[in-house]
Structure formats: C-alpha cells, structure tokens
C-alpha positions as CSV (number, residue, x, y, z in Angstrom):
1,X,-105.0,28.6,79.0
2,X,-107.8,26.6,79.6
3,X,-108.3,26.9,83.1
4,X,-108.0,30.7,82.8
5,X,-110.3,30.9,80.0
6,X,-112.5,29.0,82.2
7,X,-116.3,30.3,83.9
8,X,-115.8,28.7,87.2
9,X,-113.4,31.2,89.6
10,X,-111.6,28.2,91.6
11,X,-109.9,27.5,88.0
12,X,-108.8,30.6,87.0
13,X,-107.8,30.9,90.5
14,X,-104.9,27.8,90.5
15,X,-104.2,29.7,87.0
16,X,-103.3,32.7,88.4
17,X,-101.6,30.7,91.4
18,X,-99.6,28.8,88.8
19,X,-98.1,31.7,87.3
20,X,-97.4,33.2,90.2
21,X,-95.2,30.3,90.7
22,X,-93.7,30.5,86.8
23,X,-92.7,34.2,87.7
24,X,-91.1,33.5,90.7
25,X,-88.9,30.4,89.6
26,X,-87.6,33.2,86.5
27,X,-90.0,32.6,83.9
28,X,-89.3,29.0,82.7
29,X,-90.8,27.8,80.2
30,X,-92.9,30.7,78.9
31,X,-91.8,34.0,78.0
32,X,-93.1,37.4,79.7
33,X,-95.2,39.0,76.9
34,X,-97.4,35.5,77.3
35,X,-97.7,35.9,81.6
36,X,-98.4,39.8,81.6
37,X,-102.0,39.0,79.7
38,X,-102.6,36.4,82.9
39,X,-101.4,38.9,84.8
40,X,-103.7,41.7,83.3
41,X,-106.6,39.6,83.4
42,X,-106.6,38.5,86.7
43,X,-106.5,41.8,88.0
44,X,-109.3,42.9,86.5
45,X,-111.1,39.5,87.1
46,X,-114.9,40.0,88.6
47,X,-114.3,37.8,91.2
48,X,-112.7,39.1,94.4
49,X,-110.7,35.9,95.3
50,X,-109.3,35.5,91.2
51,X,-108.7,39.7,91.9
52,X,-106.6,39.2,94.8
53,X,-104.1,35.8,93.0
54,X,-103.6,38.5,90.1
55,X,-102.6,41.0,92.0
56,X,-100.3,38.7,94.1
57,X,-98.9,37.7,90.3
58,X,-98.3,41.5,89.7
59,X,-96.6,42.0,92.7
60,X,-94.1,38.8,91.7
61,X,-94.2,40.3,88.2
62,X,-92.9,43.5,89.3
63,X,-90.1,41.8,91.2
64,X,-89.0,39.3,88.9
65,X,-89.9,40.9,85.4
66,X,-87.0,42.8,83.0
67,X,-87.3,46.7,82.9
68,X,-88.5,46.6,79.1
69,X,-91.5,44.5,80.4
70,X,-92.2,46.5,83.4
71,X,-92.5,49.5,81.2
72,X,-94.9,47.7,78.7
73,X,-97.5,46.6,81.3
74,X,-97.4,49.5,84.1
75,X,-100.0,51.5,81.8
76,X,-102.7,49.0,81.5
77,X,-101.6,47.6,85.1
78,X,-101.6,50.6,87.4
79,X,-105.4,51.3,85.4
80,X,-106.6,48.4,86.1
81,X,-105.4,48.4,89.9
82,X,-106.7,51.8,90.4
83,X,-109.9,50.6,88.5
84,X,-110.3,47.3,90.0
85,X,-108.2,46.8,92.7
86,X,-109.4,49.8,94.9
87,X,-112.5,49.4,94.6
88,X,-112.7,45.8,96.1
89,X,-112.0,45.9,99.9
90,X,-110.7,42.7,100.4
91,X,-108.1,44.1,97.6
92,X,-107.1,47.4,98.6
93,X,-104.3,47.0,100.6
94,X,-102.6,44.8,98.2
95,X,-103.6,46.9,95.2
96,X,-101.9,49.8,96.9
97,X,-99.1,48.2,97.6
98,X,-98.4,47.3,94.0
99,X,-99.3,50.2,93.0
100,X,-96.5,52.1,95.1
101,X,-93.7,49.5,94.0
C-alpha cells in the first residue's frame, strides 16, 4: 500500500508488477475487491510506464478474476482504458486489447 501510495513512479511501478504476480498465482493472500483498486489506479496512473504495469494487471485480472468481479470492475475499467489507455501511445495496443477481452 505504501509503495502504491507512493510519488516516485518506479514504486508504484514494482506495485503494480507485484500484483500482477498475486493475480496470476490465484489471488493468495488478498482477496479481489482489495487488487481491482490497484488495478483501477494504475490504469489511470499519469505516468506512461505505471499506465502500461496496470494495464498488464487488468489483462491478468481479466483472466484470472471470478465472473461477479469481472462484472464489478468492467464499468470503471473499460472508462478508464478508453480514457487513459488510448490516449497514451505507448499504451494503445495493450489498452485495446483488454478492452476487446
């Protein structure tokens, strides 16, 4: 929480890297609700390279998540990617691609 909470991008960064890795090893230790508000915020995070690890995390969210979770984060999610995550070049591709999962 700290990290993410944190002014300096490299630390949110190995945040958002770190949950990444909590989704994709089924959520231990933590419970959904808690990693869809990383998740959120890191899309919508003003720096590009933060941008890119949350949208990498809502692509392993997506995959690994249960339907009722899906469901409750699409909303705000496919906003923010369409917000966000198209606008930034660097971003687009990946942004789409989540967005078309």
């Amino acid at each position: 929480q700290t990290k993410f909470a944190s002014k300096n991008w490299k630390d949110r960064s190995d945040c958002l890297v770190a949950v990444a890795s909590k989704i994709r090893n089924g959520f231990k230790g933590c419970k959904e609700e808690e990693i869809m508000r990383y998740v959120l915020e890191g899309v919508d995070d003003s720096n590009v390279n933060v941008q890119e690890k949350g949208i990498e995390a809502a692509t392993y969210f997506i995959d690994h998540a249960s339907e009722h979770s899906i469901k409750e984060i699409s909303p705000q999610l496919t906003a923010r990617l369409v917000y966000k995550g198209l606008v930034q070049p660097k971003c687009r591709g990946k942004a789409q691609k989540v967005l078309l999962q």
